[in-house]
N, C-alpha and C positions, 0 to 999 in steps of 0.2 A: 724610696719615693713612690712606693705604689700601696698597695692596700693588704696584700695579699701578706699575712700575718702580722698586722696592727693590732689583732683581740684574739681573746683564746680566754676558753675554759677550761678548767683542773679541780679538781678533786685534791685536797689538802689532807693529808693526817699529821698532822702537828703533836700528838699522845699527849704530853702533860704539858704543851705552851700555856700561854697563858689570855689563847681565845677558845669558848668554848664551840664545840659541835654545832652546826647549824648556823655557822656564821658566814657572811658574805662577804669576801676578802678583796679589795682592788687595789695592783698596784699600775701605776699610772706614769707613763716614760712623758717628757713633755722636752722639748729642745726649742731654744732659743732662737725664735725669727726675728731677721731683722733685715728687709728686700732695700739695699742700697746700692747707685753704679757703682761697679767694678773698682775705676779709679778713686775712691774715695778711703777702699780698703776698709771699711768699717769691722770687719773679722780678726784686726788685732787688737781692738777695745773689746771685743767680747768674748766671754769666757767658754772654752773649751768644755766639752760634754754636755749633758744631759740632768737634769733636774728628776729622780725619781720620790714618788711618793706613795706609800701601803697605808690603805685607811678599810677601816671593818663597817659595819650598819650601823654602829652606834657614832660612827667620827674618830673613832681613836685614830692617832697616828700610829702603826706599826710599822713605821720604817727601819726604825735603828731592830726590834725585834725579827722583825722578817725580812733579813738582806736579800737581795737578788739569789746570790750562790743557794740557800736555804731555801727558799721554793722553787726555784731551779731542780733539787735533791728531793724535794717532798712530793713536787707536782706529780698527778698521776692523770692518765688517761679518763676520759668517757666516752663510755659509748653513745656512739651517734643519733641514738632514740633517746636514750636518759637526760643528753646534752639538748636535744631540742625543747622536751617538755619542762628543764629547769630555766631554760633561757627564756621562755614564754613565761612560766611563772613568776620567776625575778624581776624581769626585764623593768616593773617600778622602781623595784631595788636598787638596781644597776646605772639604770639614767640617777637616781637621786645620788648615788655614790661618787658619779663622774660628776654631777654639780657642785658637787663637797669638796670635789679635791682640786677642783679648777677653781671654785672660791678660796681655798686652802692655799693654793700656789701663787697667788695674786701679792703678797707680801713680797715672797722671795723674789716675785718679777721687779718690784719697786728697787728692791735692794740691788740687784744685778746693775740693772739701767743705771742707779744712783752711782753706781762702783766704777762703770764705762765710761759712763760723761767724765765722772771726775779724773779717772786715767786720760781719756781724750784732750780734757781742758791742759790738767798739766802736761804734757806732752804737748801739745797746740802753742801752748803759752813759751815755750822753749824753743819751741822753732821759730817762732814769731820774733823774741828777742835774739836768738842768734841771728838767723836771717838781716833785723833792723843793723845789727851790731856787722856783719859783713858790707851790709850797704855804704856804711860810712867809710868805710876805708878801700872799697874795691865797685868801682863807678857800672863794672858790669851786671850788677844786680839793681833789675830796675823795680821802682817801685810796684808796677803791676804785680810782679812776683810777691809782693808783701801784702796785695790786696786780695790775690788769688787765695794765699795762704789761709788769711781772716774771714773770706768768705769759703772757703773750703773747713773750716771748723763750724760757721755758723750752718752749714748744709750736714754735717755730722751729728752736730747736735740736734737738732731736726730728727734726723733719721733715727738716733738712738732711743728720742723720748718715744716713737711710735714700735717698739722691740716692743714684742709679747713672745709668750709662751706658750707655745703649740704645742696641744697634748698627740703625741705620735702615734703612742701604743697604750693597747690598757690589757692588764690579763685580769681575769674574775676565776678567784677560788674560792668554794662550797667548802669548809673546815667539817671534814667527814666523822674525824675522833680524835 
């Protein structure tokens, strides 16, 4: 939750992948917000981890080619002079890159959301008929309890259609050879 390594430069030698030299590499960490009270629990309609995506200058996706583990292994240091004067140069690069991939990411956010509600609904919809189905037979279940429930799914669903995806972290690697 702080800022203090969310970006980082690297030096890539990748020998015979299949991006050439002089490429601009972003992979881009991005995690699921979604600011709802406490009680309402919205954290067990939504899914666990992080959303990554590896995209080059030209837009390719390099996700599946360039896992985590794998530049993780390739990354190489710069030095602190060489790192200023490429991030000054790039730096058009880099904003257009991070606009590519947060346009890029906007699908998978619709999907997520789409996957929530509909977990949320069915689960809502089961409490709501058992809940009705106790009523009838057990006089201590009062109906507020039934309306608390129906408007505690219609403030869910609220909450989930406003979930976006927040880009966390982003690393930029220069493909050296």
């Amino acid at each position: 939750n702080s800022e203090f390594g969310n970006a980082t430069f690297c030096a890539l030698e990748l020998g015979s992948q299949q991006v050439p030299a002089g490429t601009l590499v972003l992979e881009a960490i991005f995690n699921l917000h979604c600011p709802a009270p406490n009680y309402l629990q919205i954290q067990r309609y939504l899914p666990d981890g992080i959303i990554r995506m590896v995209m080059d200058t030209n837009g390719n996706d390099l996700s599946e080619i360039l896992n985590h583990e794998f530049l993780n292994a390739e990354a190489q240091r710069v030095n602190k002079r060489t790192l200023l004067e490429l991030i000054q140069h790039a730096r058009p690069h880099i904003q257009q890159l991070v606009d590519m991939v947060q346009e890029r990411v906007k699908p998978q956010q619709a999907g997520i959301i789409e996957q929530a509600q509909s977990n949320m609904m069915a689960e809502a919809k089961e409490d709501q008929e058992r809940l009705k189905a106790l009523a009838e037979v057990n006089p201590n279940i009062r109906k507020e309890e039934i309306t608390q429930l129906e408007e505690n799914t219609l403030e869910l669903e609220k909450y989930l259609m406003s979930a976006q995806l927040k880009l966390d972290a982003i690393r930029v690697g220069l493909v050296t050879a």
